[in-house]
C-alpha positions as CSV (number, residue, x, y, z in Angstrom):
1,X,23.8,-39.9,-63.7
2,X,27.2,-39.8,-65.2
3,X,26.6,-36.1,-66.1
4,X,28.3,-33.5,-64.4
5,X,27.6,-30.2,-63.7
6,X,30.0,-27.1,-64.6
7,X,30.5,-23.6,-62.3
8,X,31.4,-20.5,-64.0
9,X,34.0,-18.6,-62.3
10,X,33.2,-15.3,-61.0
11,X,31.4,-14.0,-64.2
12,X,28.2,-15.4,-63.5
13,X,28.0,-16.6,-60.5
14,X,24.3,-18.1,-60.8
15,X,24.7,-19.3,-64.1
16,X,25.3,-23.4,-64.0
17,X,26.2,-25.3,-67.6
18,X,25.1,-28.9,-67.4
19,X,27.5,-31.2,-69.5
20,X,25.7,-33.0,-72.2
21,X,25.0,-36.8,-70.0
22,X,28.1,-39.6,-71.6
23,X,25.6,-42.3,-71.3
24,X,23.2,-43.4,-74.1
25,X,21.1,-44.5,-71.3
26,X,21.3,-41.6,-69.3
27,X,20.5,-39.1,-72.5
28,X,17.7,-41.5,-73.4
29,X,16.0,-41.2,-69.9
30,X,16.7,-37.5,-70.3
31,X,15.1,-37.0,-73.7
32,X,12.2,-39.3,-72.3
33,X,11.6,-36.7,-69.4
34,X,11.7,-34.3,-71.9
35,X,9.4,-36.1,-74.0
36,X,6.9,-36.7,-70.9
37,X,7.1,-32.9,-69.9
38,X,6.0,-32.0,-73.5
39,X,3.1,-34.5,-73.5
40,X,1.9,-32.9,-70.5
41,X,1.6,-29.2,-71.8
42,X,0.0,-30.9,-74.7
43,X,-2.3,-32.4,-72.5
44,X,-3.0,-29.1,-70.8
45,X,-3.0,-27.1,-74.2
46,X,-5.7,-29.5,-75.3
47,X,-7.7,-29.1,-72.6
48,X,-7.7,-25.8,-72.5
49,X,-8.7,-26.0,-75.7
50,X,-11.4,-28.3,-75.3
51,X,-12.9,-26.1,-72.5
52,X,-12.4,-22.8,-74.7
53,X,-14.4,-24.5,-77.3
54,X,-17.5,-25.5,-74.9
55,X,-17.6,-22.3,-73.7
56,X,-17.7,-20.5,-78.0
57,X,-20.2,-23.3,-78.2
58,X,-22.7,-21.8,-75.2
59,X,-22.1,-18.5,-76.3
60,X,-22.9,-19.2,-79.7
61,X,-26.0,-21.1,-78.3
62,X,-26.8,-18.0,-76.7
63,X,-26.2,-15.8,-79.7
64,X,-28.3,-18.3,-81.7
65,X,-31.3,-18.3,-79.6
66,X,-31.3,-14.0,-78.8
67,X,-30.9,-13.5,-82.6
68,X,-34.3,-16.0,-83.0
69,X,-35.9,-13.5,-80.8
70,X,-34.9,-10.6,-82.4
71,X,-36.4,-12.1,-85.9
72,X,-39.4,-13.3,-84.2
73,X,-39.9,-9.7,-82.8
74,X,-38.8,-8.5,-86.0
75,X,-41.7,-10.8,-88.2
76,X,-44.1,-9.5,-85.3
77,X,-43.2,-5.6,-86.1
78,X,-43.7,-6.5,-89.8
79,X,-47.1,-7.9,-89.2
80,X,-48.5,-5.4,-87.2
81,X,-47.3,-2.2,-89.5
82,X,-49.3,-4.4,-92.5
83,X,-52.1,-4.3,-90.3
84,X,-51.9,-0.9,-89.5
85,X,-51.3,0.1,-93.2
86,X,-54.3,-1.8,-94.4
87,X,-56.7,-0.2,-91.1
88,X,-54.9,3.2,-92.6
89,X,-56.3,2.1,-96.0
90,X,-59.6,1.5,-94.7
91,X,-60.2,4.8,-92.7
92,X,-58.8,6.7,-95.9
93,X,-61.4,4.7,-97.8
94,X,-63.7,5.6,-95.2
95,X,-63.0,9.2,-95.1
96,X,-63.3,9.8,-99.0
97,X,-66.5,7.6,-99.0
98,X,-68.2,10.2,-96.1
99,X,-66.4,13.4,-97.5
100,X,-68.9,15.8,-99.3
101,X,-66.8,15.3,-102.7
102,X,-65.9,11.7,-102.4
C-alpha cells in the first residue's frame, strides 16, 4: 500500500492522519473493505431483525391465544348470568304465583 501514514507532533500524540491511498487500485481495494464491512453490519442488522420479528410473532401468538380465553370465559360469564336471570324470573314468578295476593 502506497499510502502513508502521518504523526502529529506533540499536540496529539495518539492521534494518527492516514493520507488518502495515491493508487486507484489501492483506494478501490479500500472502498471494497469498506463496502464488505458495511455488508456485514447489514447482515447482522438483518438478522437481528429477523429474530426480533420471530420473537413479536410468538408473543403475539401468545397474546392471540390468552385474549381467546378471556372471550371464551367472557361468552361463559354471559351465559350463565342469562341463566341465572331467567331462574331469577322463574322463582319471582314462583313467589307471586304462591303469595296470598298474587
Amino acid at each position: 500500500m502506497s499510502a502513508s501514514t502521518i504523526t502529529l507532533p506533540e499536540e496529539s500524540k495518539a492521534a494518527e492522519v492516514f493520507a488518502f491511498p495515491q493508487r486507484p487500485q489501492d483506494r478501490l481495494r479500500i472502498a471494497l473493505h469498506k463496502l464488505d464491512e458495511a455488508l456485514r453490519a447489514q447482515a447482522r442488522a438483518t438478522a437481528d431483525f429477523r429474530a426480533a420479528m420471530g420473537e413479536l410473532k410468538i408473543k403475539v401468538g401468545g397474546m392471540q391465544t390468552g385474549m381467546q380465553s378471556y372471550r371464551e370465559a367472557l361468552d361463559r360469564t354471559a351465559a350463565e348470568i342469562d341463566r341465572a336471570v331467567k331462574k331469577a324470573k322463574e322463582l319471582q314468578e314462583t313467589a307471586q304465583r304462591m303469595s296470598p295476593q298474587g
